[in-house]
Z-matrix of the N, CA and C atoms (Angstrom, degrees):
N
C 1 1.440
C 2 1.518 1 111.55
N 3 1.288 2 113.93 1 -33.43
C 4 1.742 3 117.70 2 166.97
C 5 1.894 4 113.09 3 -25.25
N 6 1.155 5 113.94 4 -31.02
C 7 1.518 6 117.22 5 177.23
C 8 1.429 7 128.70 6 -77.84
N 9 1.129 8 118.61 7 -29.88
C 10 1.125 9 145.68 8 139.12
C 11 1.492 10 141.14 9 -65.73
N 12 1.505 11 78.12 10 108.71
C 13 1.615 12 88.82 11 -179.54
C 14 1.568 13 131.71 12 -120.72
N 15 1.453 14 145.85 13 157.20
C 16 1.284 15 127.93 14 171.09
C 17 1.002 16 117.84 15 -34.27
N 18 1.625 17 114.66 16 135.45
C 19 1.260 18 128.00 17 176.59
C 20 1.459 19 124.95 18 89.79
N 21 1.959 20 96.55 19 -21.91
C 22 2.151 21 87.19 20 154.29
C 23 0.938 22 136.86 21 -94.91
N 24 1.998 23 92.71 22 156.45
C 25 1.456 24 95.60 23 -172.53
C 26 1.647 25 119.50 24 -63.73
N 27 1.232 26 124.00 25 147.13
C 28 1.335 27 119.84 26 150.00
C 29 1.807 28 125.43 27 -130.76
N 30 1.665 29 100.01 28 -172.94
C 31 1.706 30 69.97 29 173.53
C 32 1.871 31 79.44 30 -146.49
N 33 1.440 32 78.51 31 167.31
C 34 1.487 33 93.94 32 -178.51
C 35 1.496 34 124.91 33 -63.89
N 36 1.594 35 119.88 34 122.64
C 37 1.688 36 91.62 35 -171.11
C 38 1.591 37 107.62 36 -114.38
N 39 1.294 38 123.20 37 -9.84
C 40 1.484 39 135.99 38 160.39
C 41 1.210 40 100.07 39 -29.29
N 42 1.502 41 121.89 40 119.98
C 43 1.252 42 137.81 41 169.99
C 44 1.814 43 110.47 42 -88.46
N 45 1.546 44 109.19 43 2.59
C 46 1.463 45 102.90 44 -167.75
C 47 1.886 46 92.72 45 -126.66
N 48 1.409 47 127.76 46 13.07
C 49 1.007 48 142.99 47 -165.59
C 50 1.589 49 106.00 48 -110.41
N 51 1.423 50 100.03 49 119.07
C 52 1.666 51 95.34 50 174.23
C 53 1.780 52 133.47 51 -59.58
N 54 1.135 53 93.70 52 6.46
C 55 1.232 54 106.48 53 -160.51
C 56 2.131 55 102.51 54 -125.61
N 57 1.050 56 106.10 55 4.05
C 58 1.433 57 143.58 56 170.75
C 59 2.522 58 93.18 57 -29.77
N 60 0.958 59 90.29 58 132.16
C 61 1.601 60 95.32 59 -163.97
C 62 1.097 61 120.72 60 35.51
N 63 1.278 62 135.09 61 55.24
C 64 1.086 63 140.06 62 -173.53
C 65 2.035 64 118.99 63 -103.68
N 66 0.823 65 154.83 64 132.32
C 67 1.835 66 135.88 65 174.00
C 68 1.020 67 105.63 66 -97.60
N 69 1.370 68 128.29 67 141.19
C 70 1.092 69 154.06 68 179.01
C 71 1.495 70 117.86 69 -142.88
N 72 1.388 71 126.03 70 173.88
C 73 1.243 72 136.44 71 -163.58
C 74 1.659 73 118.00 72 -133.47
N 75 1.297 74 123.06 73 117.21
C 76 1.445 75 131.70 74 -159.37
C 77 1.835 76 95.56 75 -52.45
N 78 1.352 77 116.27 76 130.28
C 79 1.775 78 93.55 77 167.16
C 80 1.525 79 110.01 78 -142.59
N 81 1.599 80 113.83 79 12.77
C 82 1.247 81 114.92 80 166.42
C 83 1.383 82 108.61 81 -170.63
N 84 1.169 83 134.43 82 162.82
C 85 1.551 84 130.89 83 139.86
C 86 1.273 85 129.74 84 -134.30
N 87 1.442 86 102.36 85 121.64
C 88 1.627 87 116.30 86 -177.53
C 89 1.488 88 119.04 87 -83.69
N 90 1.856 89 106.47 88 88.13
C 91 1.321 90 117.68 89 -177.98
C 92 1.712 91 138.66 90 -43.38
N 93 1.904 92 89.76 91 -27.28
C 94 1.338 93 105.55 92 176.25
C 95 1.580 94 111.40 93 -73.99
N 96 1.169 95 118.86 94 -25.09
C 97 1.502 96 122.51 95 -175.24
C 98 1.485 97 112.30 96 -97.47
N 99 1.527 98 114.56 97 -16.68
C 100 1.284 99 113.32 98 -160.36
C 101 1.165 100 121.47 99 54.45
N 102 1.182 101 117.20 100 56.09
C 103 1.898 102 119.77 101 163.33
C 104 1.458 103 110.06 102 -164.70
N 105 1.445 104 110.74 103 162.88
C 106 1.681 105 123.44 104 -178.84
C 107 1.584 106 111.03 105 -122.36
N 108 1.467 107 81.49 106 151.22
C 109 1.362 108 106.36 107 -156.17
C 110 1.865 109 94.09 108 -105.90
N 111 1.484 110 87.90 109 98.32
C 112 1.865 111 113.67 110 -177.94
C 113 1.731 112 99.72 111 -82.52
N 114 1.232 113 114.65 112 126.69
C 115 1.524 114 127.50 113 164.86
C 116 1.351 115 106.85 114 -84.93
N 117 1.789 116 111.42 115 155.15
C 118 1.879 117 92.13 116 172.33
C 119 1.628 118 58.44 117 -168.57
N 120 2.094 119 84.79 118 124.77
C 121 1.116 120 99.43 119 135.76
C 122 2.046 121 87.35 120 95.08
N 123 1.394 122 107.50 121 -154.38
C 124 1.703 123 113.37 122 167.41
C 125 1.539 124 117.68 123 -62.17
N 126 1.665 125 86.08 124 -75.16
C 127 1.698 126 96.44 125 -155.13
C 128 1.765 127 95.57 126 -113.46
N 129 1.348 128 133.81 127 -13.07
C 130 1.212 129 143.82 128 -174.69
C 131 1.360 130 88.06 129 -46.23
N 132 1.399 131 113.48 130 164.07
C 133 1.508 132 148.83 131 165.78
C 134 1.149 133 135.30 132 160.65
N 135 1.559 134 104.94 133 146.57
C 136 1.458 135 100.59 134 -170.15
C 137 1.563 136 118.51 135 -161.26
N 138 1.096 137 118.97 136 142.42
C 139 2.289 138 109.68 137 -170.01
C 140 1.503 139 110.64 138 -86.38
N 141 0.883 140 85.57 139 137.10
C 142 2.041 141 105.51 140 175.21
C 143 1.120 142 110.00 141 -120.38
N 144 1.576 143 103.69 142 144.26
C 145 1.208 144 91.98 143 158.37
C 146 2.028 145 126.03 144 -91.08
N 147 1.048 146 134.64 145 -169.85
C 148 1.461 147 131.89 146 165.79
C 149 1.740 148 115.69 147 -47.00
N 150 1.231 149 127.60 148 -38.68
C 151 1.042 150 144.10 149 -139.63
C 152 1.480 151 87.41 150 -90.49
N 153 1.644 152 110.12 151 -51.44
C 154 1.874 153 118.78 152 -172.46
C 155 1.291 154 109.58 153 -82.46
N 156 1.769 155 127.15 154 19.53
C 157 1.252 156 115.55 155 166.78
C 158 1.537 157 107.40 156 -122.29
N 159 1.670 158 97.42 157 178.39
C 160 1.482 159 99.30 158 162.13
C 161 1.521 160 116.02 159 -162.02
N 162 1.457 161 132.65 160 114.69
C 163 0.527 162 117.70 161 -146.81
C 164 2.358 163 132.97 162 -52.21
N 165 0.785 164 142.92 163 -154.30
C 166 1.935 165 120.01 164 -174.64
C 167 1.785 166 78.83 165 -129.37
């Protein structure tokens, strides 16, 4: 996750994720959980971990 930072794009690469190629925008990360909290779109959001992104 070190590569990632607020405000990049990524896209979804989870093939088992409804949200599966999707872009979104870095807008937090919750260290205690180990995952980031991807925006898509207005009000959408949702946490990933490193593994389910990539960067666009």
């Amino acid at each position: 996750m070190d590569d990632l930072k607020i405000g990049t794009t990524v896209t979804v690469i989870d093939e088992k994720d409804a949200m599966k190629k999707q872009a979104g925008v870095v807008v937090f990360f919750d260290k205690k959980r180990d995952k980031v909290l991807i925006r898509f779109g207005g009000q959408q959001q949702m946490y990933y971990t490193s593994s389910q992104l990539q960067k666009y």
